[in-house]
C-alpha positions in Angstrom: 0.0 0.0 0.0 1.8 3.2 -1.5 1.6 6.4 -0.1 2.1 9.2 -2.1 1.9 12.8 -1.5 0.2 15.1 -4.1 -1.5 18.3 -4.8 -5.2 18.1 -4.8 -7.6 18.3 -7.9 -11.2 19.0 -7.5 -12.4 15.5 -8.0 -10.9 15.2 -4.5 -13.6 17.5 -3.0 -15.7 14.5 -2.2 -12.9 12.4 -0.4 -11.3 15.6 1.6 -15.2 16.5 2.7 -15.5 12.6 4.0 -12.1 13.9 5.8 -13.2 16.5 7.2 -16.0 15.6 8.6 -14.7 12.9 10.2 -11.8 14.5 12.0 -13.5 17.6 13.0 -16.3 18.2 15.6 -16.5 22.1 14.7 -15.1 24.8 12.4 -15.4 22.4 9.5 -14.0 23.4 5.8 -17.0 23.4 3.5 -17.3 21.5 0.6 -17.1 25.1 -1.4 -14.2 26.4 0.7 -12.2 23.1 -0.2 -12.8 23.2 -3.8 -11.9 27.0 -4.1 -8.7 26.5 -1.8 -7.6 23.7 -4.6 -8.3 26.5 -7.3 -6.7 29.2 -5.2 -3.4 30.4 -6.3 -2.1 31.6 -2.9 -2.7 28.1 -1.3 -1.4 24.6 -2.0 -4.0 21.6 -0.5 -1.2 18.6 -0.6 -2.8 14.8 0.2 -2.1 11.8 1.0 -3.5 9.1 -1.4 -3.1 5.5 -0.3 -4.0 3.1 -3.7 -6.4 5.8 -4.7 -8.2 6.6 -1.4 -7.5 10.1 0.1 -6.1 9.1 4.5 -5.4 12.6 4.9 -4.2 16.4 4.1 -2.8 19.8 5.1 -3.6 23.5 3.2 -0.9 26.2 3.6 -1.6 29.7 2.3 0.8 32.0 1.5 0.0 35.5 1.3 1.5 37.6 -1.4 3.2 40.6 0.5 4.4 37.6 3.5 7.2 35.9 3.7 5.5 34.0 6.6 3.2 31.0 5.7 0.3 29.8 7.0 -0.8 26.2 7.8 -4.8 26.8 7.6 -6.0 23.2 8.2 -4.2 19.3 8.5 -6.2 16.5 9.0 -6.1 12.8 9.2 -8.9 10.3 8.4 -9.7 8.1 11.7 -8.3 5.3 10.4 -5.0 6.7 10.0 -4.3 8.5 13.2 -1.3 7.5 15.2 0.2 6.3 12.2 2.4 9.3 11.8 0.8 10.4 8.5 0.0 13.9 10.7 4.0 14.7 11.0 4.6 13.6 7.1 2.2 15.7 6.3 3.3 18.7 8.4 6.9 18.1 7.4 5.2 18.2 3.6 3.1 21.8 4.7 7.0 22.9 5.8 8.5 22.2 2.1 6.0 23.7 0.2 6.6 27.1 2.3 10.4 26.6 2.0 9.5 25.8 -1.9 7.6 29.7 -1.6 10.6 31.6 0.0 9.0 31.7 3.4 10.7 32.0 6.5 8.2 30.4 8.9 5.4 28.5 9.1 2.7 29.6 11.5 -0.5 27.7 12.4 -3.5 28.4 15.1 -4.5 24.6 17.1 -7.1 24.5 19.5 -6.5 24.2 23.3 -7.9 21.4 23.5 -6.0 19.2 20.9 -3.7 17.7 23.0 -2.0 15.2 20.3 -1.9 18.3 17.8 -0.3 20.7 20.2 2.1 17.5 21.1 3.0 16.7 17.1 3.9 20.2 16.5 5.8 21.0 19.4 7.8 17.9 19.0 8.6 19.5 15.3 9.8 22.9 16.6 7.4 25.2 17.1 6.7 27.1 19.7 4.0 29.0 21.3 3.3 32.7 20.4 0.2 33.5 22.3 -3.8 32.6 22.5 -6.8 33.9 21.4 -9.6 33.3 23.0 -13.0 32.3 21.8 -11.1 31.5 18.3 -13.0 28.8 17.8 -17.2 28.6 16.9 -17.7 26.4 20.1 -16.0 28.9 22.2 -12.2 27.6 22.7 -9.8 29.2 22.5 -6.6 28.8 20.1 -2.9 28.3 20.6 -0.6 30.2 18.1 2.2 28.8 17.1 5.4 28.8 14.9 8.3 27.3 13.8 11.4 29.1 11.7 12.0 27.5 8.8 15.7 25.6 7.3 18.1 29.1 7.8 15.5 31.5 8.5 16.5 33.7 11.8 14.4 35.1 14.7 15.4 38.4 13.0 14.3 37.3 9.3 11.2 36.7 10.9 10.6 40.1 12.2 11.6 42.1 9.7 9.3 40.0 7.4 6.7 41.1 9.2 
């Protein structure tokens, strides 16, 4: 059973929605919102297809007049999780920013998600801050961010 990692094409919409749904209680991607974040040119929606069924994904955006990037949404289906496919796919969200010119990679992960918070922190990034209420059921959300291969604290900034 290969796994390959590839950009998404809108016949995915179908299997990322099945993804979605399953992996996340609230604050859901729509159907409409994944199909136009595989058109959009300032994001790259990257999955993992295993013999032609979609286990997971991860959308970065990059915003033109940034040199940070933004990991907007990763998910695994259920029947992946614990199988590491969440760090592959983060350390694939990483390359495509390196692959933009960015500097750093920042994300927002709710309080809550204890396994998240524990996969990215165990991949470098650290904690910038909160912001409460982030989420539509009320929790709040842990920033977070991790320099990128020769990007300094001071690139960073001044990027800003």
């Amino acid at each position: 059973m290969a796994l390959i990692l590839r950009l998404a094409c809108v016949s995915d919409v179908e299997q990322l929605d099945a993804i979605e749904q399953s992996a996340f209680a609230h604050d859901r991607l729509s159907r409409r919102s994944l199909r136009g974040s595989i058109r959009r040119e300032t994001a790259q929606m990257i999955v993992a297809d295993r013999d032609g069924t979609l286990v997971g994904y991860c959308l970065v955006l990059f915003r033109k007049s940034s040199r940070i990037a933004r990991l907007y949404s990763l998910a695994v289906a259920p029947s992946h999780a614990g199988s590491g496919l969440g760090r592959i796919l983060l350390a694939a969200a990483e390359e495509a920013a390196r692959r933009q010119g960015r500097l750093s990679l920042r994300l927002e992960v709710r309080e809550d998600n204890l396994r998240a918070i524990g996969l990215y922190e165990r991949s470098g990034y650290r904690r910038l801050g909160s912001k409460p209420g982030y989420y539509e059921d009320g929790v709040a959300a842990i920033k977070m961010e991790k320099c990128l291969e020769h990007a300094t604290s001071e690139e960073i900034e001044a990027a800003l």
